[in-house]
N, C-alpha and C positions, 0 to 999 in steps of 0.2 A: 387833457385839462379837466375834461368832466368827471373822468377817474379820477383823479386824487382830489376835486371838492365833495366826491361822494363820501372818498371816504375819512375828507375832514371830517365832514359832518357826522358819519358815521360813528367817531371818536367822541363831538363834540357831545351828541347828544345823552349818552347814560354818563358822563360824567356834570354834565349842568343839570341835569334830571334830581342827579343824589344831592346837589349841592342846594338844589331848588325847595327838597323836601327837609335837608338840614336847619335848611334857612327858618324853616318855621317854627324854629326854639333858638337860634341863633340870631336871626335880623334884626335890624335895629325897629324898622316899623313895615307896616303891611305895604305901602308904598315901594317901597325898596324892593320888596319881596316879588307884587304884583311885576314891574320893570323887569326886574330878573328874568322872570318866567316867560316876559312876553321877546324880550332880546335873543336869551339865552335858551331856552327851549322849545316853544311854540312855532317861533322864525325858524329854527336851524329844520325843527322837521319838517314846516311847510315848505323846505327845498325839498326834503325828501322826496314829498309827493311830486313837486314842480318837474323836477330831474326824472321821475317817473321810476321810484326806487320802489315806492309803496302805490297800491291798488287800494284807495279809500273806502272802493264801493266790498271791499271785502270784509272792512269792520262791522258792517250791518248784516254778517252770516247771523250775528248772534243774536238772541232774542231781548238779554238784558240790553242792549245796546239800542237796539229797536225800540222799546218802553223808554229808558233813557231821552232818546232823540223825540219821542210822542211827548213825553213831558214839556220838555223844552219846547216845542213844538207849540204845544197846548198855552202854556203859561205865556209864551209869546205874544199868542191870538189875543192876549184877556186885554192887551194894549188896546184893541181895536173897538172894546165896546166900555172901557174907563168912561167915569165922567170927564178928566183933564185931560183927553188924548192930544199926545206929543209928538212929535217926528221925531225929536232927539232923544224920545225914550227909544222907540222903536233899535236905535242905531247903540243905545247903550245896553239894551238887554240883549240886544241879536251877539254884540262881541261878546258878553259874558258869557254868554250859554256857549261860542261856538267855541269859548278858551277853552271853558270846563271837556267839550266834546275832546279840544286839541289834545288836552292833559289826559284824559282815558284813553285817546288812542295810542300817544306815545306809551303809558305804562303798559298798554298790548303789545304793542311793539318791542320794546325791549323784555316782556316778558316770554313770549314768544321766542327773542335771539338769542336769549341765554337761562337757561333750564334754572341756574344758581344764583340767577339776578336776584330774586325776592327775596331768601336767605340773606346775602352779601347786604344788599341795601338797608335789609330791616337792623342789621349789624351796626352797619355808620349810624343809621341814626337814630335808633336807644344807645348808641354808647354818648355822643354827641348830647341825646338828652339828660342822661346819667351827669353828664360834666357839668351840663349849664345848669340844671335843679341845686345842684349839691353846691355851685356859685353863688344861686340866687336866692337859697335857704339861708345860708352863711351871712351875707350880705346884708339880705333883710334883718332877719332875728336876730343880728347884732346889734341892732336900731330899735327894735319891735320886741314887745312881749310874744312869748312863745306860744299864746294861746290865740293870739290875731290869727286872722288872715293872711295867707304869703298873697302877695304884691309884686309880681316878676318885673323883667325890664324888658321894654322894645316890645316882640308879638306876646309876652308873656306878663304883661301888664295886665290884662282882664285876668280873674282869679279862675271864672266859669271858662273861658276858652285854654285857659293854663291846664286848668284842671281836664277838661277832653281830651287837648294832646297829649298830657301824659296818662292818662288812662288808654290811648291808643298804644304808646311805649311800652304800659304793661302789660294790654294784650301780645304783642310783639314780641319782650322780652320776655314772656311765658313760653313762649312758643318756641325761640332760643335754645330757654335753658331746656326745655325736655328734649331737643332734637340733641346732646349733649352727652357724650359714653363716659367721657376721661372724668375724673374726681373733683378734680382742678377748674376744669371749667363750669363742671354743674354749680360749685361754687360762687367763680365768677358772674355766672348768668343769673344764680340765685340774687346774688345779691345786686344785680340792673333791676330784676323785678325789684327788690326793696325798695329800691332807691325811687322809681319811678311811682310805685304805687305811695309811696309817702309824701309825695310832691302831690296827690291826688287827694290825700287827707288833708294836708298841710293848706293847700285853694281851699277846702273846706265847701266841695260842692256835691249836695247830695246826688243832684239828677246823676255826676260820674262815677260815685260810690255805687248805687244804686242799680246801675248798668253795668256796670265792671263785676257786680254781686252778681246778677243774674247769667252775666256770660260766663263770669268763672265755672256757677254752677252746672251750667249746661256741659261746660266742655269737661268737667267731671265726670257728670254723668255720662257723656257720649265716648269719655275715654274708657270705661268701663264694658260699654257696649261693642264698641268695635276693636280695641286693643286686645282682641283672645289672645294671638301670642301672646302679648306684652313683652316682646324680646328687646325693647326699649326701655322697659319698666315703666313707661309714660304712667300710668296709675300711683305707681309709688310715689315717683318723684311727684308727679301732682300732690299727691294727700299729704305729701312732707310739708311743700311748698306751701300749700295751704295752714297747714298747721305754724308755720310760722309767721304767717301772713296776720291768723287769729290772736297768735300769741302778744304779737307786736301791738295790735289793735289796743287789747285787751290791757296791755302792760300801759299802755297810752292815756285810755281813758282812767283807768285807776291812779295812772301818778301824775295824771294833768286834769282834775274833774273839770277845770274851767273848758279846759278845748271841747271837750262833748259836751258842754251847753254851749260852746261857739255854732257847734253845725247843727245839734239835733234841737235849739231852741230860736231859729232864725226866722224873720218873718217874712220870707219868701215865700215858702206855699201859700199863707196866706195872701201874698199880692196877688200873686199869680192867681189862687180860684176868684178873685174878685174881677182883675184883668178879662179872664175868660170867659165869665157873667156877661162883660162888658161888651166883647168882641162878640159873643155869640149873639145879641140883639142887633148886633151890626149885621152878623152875617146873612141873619134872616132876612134881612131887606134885599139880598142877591144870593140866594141860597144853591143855584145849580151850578153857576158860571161864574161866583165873586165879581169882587167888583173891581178887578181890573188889575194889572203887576206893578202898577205908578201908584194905586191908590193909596192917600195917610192915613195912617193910625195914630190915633190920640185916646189914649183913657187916663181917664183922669180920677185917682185913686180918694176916697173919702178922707185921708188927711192930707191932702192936696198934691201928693206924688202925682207927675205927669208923666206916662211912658207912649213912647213912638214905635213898639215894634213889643207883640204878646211873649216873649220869650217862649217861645215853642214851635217847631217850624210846620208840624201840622195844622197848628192852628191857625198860622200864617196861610199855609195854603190853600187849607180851607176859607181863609180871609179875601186873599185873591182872587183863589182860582177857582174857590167853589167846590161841590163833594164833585165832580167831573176831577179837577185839578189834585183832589184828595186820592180818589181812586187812584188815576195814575200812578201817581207817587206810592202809595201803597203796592198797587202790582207790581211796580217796580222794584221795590225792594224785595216783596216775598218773593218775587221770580230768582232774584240776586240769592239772598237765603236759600232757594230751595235748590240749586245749582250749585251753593257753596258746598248743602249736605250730600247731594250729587256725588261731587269731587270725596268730599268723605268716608262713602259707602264705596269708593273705586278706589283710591290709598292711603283711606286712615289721617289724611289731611285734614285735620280741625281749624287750620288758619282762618280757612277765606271763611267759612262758616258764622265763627266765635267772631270775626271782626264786621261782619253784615249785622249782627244781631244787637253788637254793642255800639256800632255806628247807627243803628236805627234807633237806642234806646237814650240815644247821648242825647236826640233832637228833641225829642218828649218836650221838655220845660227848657231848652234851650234854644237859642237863634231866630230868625225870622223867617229866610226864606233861603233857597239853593242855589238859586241865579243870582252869582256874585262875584266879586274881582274873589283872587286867591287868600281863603278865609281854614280855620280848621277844619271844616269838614269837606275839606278838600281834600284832606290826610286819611281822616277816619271814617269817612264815607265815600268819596267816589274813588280813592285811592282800591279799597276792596272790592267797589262794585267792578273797576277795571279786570283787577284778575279774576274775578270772579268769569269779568265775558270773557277774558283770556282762553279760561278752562272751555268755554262753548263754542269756540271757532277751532277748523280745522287748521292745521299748520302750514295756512297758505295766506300768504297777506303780498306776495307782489307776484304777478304774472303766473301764479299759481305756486309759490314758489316761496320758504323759508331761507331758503339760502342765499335769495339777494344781500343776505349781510356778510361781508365779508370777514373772514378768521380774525384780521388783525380789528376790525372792529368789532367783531366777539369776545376779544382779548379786552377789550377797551374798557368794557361793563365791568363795575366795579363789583 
């Protein structure tokens, strides 16, 4: 009997996994999304453990996991010295943080049981994204003038988190099409990039332009540096790909001048350096330890704008948790980053790398904070940070042992 629930679950979980990450260009709202995750993926693994398939205490071989868990850890504690301290806060940040932990271990897990998983996955879903942008462009701008705003539906309603998930897309679907020999498909996958990074202009969010610009460039550059064969052409097809990326841009703002004063004349930066004027005199008054993970934020903008959260997550957690809270989080990431280039310098893998660097530059001027129900940077930042600890653990996560998965739920992973 316990044989075949193992290896129900064994089934259930990389197939509710992908369906879980679809969801987040698919779902109708984050509510739906969060239940999913917590029914369909979180529970089925925490049999795993129960059943004794997986060894937990093996997750923390790895160092980003360790900084991970110190974070959460840290940001938890700031509960304790808030001026409003809660009980119910205590019990609502504790599941957040432990979902996020649950969500990275599973993607170790299944990254670890099947060598093709991250390939396969990233597949469903830029292609899944490609379909629903190219619905939701349609749809809108047949209502809407061409130089607005896109306005998605369901989790793609906000324009700034539409715009980070598909700027993850195109890291993704970059990544795709260079792994790509046949004519036919470099084709195809050139054009998921298209389609994704134009969904990226179309939200008309700089912070993801901005980030996407700087990772593009890196992974140029580093494809130059480490690709000597180049028996993949990765160099060519990048510099093609890029040139039609420019060309598009280019062809954009010349035949549409209103959309480039839509995004490069927007008065968001201006809120934001006032916002952070604002926050940063708060911060002063709790400058090592912030002031708490419950605590509000209220600025209130000189033509009476009222904003509850600085759209930036450092400066959020510098808001909380204080430069203690800040560090963390920074070591955390660079440790992430420099384990991604790690992996790089050992097979020419640019992924985990380019998706740490653009998952770190997405947060700059966006979002609040990381301890949260299932949000985008759940996709484009702890989704890398996981394989990133993937690459840093040895190939032993139950009883010392990889093969506790069974073939037929090796088969299962999509």
């Amino acid at each position: 009997m316990k044989t075949k629930l193992n290896r129900a679950v064994e089934h259930i979980i990389p197939v509710s996994y992908t369906i879980f990450l679809i969801g987040f260009f698919l779902f109708p709202s984050s509510k739906f999304l969060s239940n999913f995750y917590y029914l369909s993926v979180a529970f089925p693994f925490f049999l795993l453990i129960v059943l004794k398939k997986i060894n937990p205490k093996v997750f923390f071989s790895s160092r980003t996991i360790l900084l991970v868990t110190l974070f959460f850890s840290y940001m938890f504690c700031t509960l304790f010295w808030a001026e409003s301290f809660n009980v119910s806060d205590l019990s609502k940040y504790g599941r957040r943080a432990l979902y996020i932990l649950i969500f990275i271990a599973v993607t170790i897990y299944l990254r670890q049981s099947n060598p093709h998983f991250v390939e396969r996955l990233l597949t469903y879903v830029c292609s899944v994204a490609v379909m629903v942008g190219i619905g939701n462009a349609l749809l809108y701008y047949s209502q809407h003038p061409l130089a607005s705003t896109l306005w998605g539906y369901g989790l793609l309603s906000s324009p700034s988190r539409a715009a980070s998930l598909y700027g993850f897309a195109t890291i993704a679907s970059l990544y795709l099409f260079l792994q790509q020999r046949v004519a036919k498909a470099q084709v195809l996958y050139a054009a998921m990039v298209l389609v994704n990074f134009s969904y990226v202009l179309m939200a008309q969010s700089r912070t993801t332009l901005i980030a996407l610009a700087v990772t593009i460039f890196a992974w140029q550059a580093s494809a130059w540096l480490f690709y000597r064969g180049d028996e993949n052409n990765h160099r060519r097809k990048l510099f093609v790909l890029l040139v039609l990326l420019s060309a598009g841009i280019s062809a954009l703002i010349i035949g549409f001048p209103e959309f480039s004063k839509a995004i490069f004349h927007k008065q968001g930066l201006l809120y934001r350096i006032e916002m952070w004027k604002q926050l940063l005199a708060q911060i002063a008054k709790a400058p090592w330890f912030g002031h708490g993970l419950n605590a509000e934020i209220r600025l209130v903008m000189t033509n009476g704008y009222v904003f509850i959260h600085p759209h930036s997550v450092y400066m959020g957690t510098l808001f909380y948790g204080g430069i203690t809270g800040l560090l963390i989080l920074l070591a955390t990431l660079f440790s992430a980053l420099w384990q991604g280039f790690r992996a790089l310098e050992q097979n020419g893998n640019l992924l985990f790398a380019s998706m740490i660097l653009y998952g770190g530059l997405a947060i700059v001027s966006n979002g609040n904070m990381l301890i949260h129900h299932p949000k985008p940077f759940w996709l484009f930042l702890w989704f890398p940070v996981a394989l990133v600890a993937a690459t840093e653990m040895s190939n032993e996560l139950s009883h010392g042992q990889i093969d506790m998965v069974s073939e037929d739920a090796r088969q299962a992973i999509p």
